[in-house]
LOBABA-870405 format. One record per residue: x, y, z of N, C-alpha, C, O in turn; residue number from 0. Coordinates in nm, 2 decimals, decimal comma, padded with zeros to 4 digits. Each point is the difference from the previous one (the first is absolute). Layout:
SITE n_x n_y n_z ca_x ca_y ca_z c_x c_y c_z o_x o_y o_z nr
SITE X Y Z X Y Z X Y Z X Y Z NUM
...
This chain:
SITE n_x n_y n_z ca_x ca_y ca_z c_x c_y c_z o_x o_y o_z nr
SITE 10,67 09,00 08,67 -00,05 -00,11 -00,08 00,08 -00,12 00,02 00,12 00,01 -00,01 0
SITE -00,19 -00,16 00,05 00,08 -00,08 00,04 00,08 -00,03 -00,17 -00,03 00,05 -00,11 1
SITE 00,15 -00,14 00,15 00,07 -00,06 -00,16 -00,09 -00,08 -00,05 -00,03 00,00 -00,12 2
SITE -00,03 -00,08 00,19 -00,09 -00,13 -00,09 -00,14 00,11 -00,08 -00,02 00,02 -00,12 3
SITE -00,05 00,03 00,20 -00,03 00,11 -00,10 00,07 00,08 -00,11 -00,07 00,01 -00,10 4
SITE 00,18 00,05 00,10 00,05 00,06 -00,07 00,08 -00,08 -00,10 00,05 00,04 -00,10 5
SITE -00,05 -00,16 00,15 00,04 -00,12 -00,13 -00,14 00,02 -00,07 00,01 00,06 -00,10 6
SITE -00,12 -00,11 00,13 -00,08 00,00 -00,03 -00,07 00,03 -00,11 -00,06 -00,06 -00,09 7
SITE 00,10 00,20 00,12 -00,07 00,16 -00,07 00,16 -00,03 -00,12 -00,02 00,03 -00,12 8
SITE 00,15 -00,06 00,15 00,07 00,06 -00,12 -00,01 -00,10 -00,04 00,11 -00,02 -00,05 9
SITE -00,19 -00,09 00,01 00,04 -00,11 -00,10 -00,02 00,08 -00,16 -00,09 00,08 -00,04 10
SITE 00,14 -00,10 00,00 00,01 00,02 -00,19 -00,04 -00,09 -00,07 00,01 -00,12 00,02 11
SITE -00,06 00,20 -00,15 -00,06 -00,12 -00,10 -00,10 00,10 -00,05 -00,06 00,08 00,07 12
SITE 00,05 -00,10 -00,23 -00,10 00,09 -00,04 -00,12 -00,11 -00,02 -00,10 00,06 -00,04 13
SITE 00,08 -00,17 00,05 -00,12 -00,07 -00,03 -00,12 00,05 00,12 00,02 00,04 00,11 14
SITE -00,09 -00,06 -00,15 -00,17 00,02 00,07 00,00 -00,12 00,08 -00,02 -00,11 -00,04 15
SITE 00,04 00,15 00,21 00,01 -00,09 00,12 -00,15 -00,17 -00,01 -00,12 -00,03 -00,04 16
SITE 00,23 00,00 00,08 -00,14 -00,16 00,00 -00,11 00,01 00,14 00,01 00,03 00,12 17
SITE -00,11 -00,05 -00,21 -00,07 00,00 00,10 -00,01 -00,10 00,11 00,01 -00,11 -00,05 18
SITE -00,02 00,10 00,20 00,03 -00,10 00,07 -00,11 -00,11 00,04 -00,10 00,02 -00,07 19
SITE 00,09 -00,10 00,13 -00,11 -00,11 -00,01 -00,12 00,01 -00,04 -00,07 -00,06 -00,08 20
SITE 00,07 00,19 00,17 -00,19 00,05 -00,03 -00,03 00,06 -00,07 -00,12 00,03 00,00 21
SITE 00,20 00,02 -00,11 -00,03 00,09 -00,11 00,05 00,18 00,02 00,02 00,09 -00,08 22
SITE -00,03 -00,12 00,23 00,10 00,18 00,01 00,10 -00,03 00,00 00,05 -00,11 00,00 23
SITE 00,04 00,29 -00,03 00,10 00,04 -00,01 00,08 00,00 00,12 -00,05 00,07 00,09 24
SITE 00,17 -00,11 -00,06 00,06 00,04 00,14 00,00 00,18 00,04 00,07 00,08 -00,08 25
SITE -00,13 -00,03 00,18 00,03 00,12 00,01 00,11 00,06 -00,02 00,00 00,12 -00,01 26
SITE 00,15 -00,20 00,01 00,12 00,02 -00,02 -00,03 00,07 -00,18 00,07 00,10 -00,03 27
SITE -00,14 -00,14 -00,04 00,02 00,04 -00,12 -00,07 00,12 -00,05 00,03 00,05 -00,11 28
SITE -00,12 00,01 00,20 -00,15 00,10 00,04 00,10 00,11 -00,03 00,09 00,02 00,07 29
SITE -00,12 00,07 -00,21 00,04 00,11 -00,03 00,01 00,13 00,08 00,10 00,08 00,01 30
SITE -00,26 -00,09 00,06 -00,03 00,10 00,06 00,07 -00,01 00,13 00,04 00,10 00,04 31
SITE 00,00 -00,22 00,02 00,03 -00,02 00,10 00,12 00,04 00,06 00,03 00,04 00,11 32
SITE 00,05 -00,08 -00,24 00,16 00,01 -00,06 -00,01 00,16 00,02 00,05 00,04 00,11 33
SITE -00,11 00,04 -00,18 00,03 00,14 00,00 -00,01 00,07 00,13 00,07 00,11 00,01 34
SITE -00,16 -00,17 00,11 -00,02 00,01 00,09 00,09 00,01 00,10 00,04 00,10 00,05 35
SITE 00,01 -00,22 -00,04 00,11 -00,04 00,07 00,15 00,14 -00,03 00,05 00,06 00,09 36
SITE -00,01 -00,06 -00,25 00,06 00,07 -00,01 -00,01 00,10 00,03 00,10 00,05 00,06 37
SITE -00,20 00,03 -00,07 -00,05 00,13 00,08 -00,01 -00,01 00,16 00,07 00,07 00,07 38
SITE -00,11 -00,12 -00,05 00,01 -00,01 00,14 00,17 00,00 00,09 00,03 00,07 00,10 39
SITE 00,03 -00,17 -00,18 00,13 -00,03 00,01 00,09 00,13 00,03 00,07 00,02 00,10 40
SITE -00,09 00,05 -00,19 00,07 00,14 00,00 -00,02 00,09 00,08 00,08 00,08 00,03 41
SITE -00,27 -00,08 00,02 -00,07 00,11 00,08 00,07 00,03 00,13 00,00 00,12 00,03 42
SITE 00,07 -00,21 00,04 00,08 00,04 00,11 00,12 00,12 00,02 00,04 00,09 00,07 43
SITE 00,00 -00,15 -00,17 00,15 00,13 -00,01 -00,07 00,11 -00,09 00,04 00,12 00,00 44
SITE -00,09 -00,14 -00,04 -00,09 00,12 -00,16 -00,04 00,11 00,15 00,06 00,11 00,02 45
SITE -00,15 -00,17 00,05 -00,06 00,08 00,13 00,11 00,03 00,09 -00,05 00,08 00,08 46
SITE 00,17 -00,11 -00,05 00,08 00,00 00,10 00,03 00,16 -00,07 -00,02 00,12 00,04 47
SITE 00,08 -00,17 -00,17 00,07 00,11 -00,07 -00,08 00,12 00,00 00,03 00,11 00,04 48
SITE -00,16 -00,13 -00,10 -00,10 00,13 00,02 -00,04 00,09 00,11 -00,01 00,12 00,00 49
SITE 00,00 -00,19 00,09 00,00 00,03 00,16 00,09 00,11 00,04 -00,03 00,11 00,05 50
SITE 00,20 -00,19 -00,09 00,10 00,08 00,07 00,00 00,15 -00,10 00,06 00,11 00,03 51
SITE -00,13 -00,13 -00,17 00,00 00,19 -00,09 -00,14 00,06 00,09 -00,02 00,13 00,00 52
SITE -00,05 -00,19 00,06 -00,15 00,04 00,03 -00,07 -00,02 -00,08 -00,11 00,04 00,03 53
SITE 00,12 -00,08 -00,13 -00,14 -00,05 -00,07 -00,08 -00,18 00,02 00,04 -00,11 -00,02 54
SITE -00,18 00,17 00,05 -00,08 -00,13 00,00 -00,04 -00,07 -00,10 -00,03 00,04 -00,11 55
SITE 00,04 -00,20 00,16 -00,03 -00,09 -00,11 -00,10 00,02 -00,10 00,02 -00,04 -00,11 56
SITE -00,15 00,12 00,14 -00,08 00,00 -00,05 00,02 00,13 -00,13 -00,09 00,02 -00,08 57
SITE 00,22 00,05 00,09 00,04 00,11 -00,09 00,04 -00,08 -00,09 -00,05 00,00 -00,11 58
SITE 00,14 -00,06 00,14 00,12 -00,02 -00,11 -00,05 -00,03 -00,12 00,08 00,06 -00,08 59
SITE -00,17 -00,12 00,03 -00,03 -00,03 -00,15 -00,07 00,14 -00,10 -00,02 00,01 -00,12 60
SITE -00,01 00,09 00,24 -00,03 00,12 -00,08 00,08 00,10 00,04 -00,05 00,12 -00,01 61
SITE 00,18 -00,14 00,07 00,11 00,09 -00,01 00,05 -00,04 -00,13 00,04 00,07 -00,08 62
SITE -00,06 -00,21 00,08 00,09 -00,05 -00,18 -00,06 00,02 -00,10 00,05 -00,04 -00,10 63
SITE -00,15 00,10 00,11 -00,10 00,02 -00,11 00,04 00,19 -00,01 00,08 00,04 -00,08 64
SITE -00,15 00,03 00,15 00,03 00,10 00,00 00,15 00,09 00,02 00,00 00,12 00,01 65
SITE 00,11 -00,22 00,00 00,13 00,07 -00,05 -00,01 -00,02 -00,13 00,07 00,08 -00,07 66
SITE -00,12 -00,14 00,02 00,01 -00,02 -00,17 -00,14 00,12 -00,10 -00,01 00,03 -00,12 67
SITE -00,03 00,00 00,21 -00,15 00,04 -00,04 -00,13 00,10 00,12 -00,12 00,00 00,02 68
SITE 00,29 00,09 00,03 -00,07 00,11 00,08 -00,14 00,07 -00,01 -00,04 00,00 -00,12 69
SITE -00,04 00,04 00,21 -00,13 00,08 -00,03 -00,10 -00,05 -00,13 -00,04 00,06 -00,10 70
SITE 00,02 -00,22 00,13 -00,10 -00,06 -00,14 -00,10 00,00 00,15 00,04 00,02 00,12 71
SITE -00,14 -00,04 -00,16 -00,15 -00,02 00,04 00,00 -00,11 00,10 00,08 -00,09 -00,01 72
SITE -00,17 00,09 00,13 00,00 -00,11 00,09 -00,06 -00,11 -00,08 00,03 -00,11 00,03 73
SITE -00,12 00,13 -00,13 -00,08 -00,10 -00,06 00,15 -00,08 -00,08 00,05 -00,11 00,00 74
SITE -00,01 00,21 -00,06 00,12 -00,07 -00,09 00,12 -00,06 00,11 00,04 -00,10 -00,06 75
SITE 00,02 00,11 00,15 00,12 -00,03 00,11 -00,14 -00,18 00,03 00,05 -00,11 -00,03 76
SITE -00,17 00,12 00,08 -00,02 -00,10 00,00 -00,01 -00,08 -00,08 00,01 -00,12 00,04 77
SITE -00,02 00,16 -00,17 -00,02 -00,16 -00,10 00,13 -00,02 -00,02 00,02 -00,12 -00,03 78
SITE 00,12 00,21 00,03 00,16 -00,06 -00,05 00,02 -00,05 00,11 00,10 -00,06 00,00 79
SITE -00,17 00,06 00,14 00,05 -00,11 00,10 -00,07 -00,07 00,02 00,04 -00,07 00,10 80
SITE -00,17 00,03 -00,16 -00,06 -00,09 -00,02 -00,05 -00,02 00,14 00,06 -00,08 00,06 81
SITE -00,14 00,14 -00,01 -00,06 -00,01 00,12 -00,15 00,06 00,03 -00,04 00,08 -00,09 82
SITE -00,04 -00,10 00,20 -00,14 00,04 00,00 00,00 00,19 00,06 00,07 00,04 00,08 83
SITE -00,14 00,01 -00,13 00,00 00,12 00,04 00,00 00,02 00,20 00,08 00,08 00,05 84
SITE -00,16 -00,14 00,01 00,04 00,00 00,11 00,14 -00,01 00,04 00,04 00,09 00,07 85
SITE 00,06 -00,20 -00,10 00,07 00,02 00,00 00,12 00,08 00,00 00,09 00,02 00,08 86
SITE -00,12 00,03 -00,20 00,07 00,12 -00,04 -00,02 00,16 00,11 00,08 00,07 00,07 87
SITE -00,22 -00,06 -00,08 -00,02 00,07 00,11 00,08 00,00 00,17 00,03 00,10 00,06 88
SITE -00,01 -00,20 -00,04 -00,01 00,00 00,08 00,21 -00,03 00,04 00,06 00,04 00,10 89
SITE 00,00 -00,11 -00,21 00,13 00,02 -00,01 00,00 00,16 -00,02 00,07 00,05 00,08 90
SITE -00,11 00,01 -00,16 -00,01 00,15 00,01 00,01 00,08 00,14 00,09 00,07 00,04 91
SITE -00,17 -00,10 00,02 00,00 00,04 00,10 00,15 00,04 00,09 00,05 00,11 00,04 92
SITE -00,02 -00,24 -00,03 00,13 -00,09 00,06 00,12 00,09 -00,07 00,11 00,03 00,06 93
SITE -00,14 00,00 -00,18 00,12 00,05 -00,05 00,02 00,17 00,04 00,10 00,05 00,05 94
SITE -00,22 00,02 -00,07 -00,03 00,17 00,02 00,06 -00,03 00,17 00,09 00,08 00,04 95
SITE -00,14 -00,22 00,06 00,03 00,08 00,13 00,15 -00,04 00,06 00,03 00,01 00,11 96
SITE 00,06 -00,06 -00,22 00,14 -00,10 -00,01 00,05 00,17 -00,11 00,09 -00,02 -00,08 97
SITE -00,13 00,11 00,08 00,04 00,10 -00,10 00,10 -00,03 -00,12 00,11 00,03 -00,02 98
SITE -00,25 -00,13 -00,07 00,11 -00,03 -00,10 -00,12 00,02 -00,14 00,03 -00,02 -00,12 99
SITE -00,16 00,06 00,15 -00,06 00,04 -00,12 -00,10 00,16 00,08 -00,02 00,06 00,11 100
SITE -00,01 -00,05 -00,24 -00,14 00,11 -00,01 -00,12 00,00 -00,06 00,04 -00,05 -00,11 101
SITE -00,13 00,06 00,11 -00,08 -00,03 -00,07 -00,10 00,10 -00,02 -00,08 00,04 00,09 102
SITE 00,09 -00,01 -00,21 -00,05 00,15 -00,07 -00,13 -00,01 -00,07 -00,02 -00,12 -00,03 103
SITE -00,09 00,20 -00,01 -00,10 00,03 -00,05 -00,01 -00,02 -00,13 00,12 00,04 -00,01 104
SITE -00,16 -00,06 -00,10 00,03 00,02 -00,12 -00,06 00,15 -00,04 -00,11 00,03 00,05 105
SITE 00,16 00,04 -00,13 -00,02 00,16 -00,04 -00,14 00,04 -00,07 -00,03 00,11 -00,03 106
SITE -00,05 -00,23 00,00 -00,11 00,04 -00,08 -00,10 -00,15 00,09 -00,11 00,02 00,04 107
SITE 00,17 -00,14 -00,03 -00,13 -00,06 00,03 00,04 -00,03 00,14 00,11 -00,04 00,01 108
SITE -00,22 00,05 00,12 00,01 00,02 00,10 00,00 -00,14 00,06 00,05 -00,02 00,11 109
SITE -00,11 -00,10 -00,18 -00,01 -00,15 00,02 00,16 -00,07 00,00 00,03 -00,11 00,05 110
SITE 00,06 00,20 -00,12 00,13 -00,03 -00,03 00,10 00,03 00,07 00,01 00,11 00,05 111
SITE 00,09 -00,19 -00,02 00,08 00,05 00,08 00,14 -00,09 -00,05 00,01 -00,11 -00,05 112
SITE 00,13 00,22 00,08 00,11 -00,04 -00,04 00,12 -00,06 00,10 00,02 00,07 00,10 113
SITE 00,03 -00,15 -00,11 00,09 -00,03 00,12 00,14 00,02 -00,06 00,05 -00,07 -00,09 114
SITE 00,00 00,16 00,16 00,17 00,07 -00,03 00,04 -00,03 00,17 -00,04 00,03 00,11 115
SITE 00,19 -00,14 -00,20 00,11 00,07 00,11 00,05 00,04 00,09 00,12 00,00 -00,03 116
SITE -00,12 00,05 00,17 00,15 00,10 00,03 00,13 -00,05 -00,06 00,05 -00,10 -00,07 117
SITE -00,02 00,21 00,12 00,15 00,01 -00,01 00,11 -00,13 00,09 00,07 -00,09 -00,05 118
SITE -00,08 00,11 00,15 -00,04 -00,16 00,09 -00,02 -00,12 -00,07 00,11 -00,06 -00,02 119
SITE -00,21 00,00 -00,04 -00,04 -00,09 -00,08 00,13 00,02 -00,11 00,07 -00,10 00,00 120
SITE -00,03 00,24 -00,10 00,04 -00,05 -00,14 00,15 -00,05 00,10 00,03 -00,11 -00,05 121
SITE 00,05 00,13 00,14 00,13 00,06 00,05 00,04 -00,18 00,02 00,10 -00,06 -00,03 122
SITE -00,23 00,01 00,08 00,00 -00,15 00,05 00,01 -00,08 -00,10 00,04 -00,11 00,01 123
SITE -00,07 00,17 -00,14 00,02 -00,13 -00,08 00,18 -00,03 -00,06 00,05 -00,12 -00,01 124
SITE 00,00 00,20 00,00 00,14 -00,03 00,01 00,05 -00,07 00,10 00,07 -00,10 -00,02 125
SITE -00,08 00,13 00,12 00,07 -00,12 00,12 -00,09 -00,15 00,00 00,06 -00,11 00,01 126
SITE -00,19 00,10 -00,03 -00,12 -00,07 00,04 00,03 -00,13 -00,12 00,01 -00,12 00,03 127
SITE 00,00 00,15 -00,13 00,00 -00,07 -00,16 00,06 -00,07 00,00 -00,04 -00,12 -00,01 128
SITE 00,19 00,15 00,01 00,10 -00,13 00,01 00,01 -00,10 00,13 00,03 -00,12 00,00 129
SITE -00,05 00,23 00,15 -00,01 -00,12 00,06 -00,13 -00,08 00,03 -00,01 -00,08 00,10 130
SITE -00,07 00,09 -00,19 -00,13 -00,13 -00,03 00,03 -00,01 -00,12 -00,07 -00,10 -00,03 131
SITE 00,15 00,13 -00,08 00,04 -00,12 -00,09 00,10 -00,09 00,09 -00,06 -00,11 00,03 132
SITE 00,16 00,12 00,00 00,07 -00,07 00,10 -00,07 -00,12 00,06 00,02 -00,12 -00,03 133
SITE -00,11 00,16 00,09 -00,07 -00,10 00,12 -00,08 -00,08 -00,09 -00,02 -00,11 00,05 134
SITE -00,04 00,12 -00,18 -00,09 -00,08 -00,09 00,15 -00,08 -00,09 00,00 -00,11 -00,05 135
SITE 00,09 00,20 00,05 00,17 -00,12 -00,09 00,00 -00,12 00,09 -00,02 -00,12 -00,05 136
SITE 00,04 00,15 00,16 00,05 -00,08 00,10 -00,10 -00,10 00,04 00,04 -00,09 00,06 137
SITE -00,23 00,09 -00,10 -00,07 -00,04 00,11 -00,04 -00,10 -00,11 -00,03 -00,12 00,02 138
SITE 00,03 00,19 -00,13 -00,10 -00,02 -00,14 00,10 -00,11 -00,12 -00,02 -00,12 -00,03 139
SITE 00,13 00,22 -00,01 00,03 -00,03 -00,12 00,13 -00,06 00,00 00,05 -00,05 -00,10 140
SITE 00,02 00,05 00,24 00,09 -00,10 00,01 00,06 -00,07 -00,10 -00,09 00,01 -00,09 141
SITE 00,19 -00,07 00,04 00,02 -00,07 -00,15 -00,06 -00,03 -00,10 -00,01 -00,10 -00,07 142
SITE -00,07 00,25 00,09 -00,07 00,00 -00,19 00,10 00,06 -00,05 00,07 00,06 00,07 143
SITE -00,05 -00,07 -00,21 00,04 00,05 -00,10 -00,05 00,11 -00,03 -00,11 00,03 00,04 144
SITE 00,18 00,08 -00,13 -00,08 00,12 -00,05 -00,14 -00,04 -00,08 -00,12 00,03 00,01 145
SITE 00,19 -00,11 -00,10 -00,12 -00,08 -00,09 -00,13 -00,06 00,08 -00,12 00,04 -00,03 146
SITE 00,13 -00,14 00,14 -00,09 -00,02 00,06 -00,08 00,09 00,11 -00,10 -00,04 00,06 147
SITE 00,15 00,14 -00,04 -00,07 00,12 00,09 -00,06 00,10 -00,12 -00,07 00,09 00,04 148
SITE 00,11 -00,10 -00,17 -00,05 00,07 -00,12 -00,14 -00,08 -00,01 -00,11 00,05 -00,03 149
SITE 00,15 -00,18 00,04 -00,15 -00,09 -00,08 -00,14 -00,02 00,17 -00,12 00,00 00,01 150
SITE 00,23 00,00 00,07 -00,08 00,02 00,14 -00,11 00,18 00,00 -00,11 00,01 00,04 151
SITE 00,18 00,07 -00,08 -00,08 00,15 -00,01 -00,10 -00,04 -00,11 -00,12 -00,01 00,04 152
SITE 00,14 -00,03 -00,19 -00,07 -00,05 -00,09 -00,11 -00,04 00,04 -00,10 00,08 -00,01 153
SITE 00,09 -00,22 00,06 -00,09 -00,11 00,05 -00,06 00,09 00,09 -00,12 -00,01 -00,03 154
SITE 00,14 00,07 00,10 -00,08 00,09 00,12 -00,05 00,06 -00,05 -00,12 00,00 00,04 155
SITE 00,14 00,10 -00,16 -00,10 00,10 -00,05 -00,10 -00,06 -00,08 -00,08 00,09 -00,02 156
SITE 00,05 -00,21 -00,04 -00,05 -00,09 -00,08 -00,08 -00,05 00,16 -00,11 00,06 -00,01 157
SITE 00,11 -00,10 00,07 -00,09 -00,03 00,11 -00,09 00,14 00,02 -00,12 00,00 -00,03 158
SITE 00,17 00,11 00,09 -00,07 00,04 00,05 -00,07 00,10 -00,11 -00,09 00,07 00,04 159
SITE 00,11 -00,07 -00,17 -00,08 00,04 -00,14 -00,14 -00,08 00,03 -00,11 00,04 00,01 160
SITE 00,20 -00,21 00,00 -00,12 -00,10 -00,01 -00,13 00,05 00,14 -00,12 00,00 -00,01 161
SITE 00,22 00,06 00,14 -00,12 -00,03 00,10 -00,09 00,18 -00,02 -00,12 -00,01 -00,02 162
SITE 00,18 00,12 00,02 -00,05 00,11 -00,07 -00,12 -00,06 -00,09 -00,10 -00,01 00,06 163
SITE 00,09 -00,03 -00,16 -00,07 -00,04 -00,11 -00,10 -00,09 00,06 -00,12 00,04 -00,01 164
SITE 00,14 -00,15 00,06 -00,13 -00,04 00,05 00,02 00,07 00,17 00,01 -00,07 00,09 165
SITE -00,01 00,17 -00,08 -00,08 00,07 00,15 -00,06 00,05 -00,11 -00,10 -00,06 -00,01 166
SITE 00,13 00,17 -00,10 -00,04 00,08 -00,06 -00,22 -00,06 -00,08 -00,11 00,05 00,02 167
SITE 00,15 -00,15 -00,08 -00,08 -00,10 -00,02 -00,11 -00,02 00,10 -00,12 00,03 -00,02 168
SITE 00,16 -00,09 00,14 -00,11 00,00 00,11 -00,10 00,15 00,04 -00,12 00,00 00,04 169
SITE 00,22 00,10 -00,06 -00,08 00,10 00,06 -00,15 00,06 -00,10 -00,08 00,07 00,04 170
SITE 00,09 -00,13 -00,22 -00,08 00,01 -00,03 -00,13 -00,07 -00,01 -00,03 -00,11 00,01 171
SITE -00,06 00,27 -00,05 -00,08 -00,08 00,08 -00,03 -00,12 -00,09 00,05 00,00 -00,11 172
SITE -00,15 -00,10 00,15 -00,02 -00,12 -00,07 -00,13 00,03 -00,10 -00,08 00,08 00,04 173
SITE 00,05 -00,14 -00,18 -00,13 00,04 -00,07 -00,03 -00,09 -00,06 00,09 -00,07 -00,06 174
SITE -00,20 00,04 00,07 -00,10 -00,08 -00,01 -00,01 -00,06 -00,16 -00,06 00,08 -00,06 175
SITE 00,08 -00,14 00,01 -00,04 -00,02 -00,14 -00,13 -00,06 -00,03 -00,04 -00,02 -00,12 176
């Protein structure tokens, strides 16, 4: 990221950005944009690091889901990672042939199916955890305070309540009054 961007992006101030001649917002101030950038920002070493344990980018958000919440449902691993079922499928895949999950039948309904683990996967998360906390300290949170990395997790879960809630919203269906 050049500095004149990254000046950019750290300016501070809690007031609501001015709008500039034309009545838009400078993209510098684009929430979505900002989050973007940040994520992105990090994607390089995040993947360096996962690469060198063997696990693919396309795992990692349901290795973190499922060390917390072994053998839950593919339907359920997809909505705590908030992603499309193809997706999930298909990082599935990635993971069974990276021998770091399984993916089991459910015992009574045959439509269901459970995704557990190896042993492989649980062994990884001890080495794997701190060094991608590391890489998000160093990439992300840099001279925050505890307090301001406390109100930064806050604010994030309060967004993505807000974006859950209206996806949740859109998918109904619409009725007619």
């Amino acid at each position: 990221m050049s500095r004149q961007r990254a000046a950019a992006i750290s300016r501070s101030g809690t007031d609501m950005p001015a709008p500039m001649a034309d009545g838009l917002y400078p993209a510098s101030e684009s929430i979505a944009l900002l989050m973007r950038i940040g994520l992105f920002g990090m994607r390089a070493a995040f993947k360096e690091t996962l690469a060198k344990h063997g696990v693919p980018w396309s795992a990692w958000y349901y290795l973190r889901v499922l060390w917390e919440a072994d053998g839950i449902s593919q339907r359920e691993l997809t909505e705590r990672v908030g992603t499309m079922q193809p997706n999930t499928v298909s990082a599935l895949r990635q993971m069974k042939k990276s021998g770091l999950a399984r993916i089991e039948p459910h015992a009574t309904e045959r439509r269901r199916t459970h995704v557990r683990l190896t042993p492989k996967a649980r062994q990884l998360m001890s080495r794997l955890l701190p060094e991608v906390r590391s890489i998000v300290r160093a990439a992300a949170l840099d001279g925050f305070t505890e307090r301001e990395e406390a109100d930064l997790r806050r604010l994030l879960r309060k967004i993505c309540s807000n974006v859950l809630r209206e996806a949740e919203q859109l998918r109904q269906p619409r009725r007619n009054l």
